[in-house]
C-alpha positions as CSV (number, residue, x, y, z in Angstrom):
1,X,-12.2,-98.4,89.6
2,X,-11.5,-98.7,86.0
3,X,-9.7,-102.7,84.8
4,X,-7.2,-102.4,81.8
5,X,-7.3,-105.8,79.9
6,X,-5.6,-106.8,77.2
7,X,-6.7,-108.4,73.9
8,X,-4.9,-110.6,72.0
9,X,-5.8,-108.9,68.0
10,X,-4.9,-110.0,64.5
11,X,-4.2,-108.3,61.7
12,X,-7.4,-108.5,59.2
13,X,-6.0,-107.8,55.9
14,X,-2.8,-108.7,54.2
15,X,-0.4,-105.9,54.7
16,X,1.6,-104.7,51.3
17,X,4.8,-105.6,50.9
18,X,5.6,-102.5,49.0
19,X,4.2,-98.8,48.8
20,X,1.5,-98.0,46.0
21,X,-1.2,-95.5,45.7
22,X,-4.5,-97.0,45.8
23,X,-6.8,-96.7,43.2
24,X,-9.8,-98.9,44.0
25,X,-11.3,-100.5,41.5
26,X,-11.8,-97.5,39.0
27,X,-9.7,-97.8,35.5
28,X,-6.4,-96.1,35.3
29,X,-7.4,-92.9,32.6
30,X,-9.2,-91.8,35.7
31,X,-5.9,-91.1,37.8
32,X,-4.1,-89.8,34.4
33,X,-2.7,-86.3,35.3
34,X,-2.4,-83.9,32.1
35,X,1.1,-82.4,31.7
36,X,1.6,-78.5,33.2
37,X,1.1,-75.5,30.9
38,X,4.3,-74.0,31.8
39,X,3.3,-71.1,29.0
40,X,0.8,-69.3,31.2
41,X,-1.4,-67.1,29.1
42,X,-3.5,-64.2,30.9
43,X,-7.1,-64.0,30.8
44,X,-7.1,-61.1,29.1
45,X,-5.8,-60.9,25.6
46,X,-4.7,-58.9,23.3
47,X,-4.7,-55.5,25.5
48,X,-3.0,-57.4,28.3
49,X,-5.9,-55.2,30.7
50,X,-5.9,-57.6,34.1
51,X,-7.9,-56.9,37.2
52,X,-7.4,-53.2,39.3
53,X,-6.2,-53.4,42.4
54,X,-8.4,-54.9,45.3
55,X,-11.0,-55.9,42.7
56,X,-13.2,-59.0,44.4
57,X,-16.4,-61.0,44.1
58,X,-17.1,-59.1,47.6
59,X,-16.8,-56.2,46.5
60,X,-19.2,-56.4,43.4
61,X,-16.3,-56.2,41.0
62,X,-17.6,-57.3,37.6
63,X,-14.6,-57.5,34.7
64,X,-15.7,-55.6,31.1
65,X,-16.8,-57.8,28.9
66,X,-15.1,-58.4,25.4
67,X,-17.5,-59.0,22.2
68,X,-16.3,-59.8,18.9
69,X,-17.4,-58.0,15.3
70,X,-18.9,-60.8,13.1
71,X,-17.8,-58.8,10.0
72,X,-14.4,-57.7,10.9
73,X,-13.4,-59.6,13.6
74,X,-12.3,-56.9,16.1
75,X,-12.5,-57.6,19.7
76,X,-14.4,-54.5,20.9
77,X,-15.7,-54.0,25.0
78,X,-18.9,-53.4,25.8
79,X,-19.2,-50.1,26.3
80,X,-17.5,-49.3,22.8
81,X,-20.2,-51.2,21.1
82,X,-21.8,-48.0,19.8
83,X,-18.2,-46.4,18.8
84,X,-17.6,-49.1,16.9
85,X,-16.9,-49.0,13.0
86,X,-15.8,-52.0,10.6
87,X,-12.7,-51.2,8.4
88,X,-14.6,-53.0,5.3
């Protein structure tokens, strides 16, 4: 046969008298948000080329990558390296 009792409790902390977020005691730059980049600017530059259709991690998807001349500056993919002639 189980007993219900009751026990007289207090409360073992102050309780606020107004609503705050705590923050512990780490410094306030920590909890600084930065402002949102309404300006959204795709991964992909100049060519605006974005990810085909049902390309995942899963299934072994891997994007082109971009490489940039050192003389003239042209962003040129990796399989164009050998195509590739400077305007100089």
């Amino acid at each position: 046969m189980h007993v219900i009792r009751t026990i007289q409790t207090f409360q073992g902390h102050p309780v606020p008298d107004r609503v705050h977020a705590p923050r512990g005691p780490f410094p306030a730059e920590l909890f600084r948000q930065e402002p949102i980049n309404y300006e959204y600017e795709q991964a992909f530059g100049e060519d605006g080329e974005n990810f085909p259709m049902g390309a995942t991690v899963q299934n072994n998807f891997e994007p082109p990558k971009w490489y940039r001349c050192y003389d003239c500056h042209e962003r040129v993919k990796e399989d164009e390296l050998d195509l590739h002639e400077c305007d100089l």
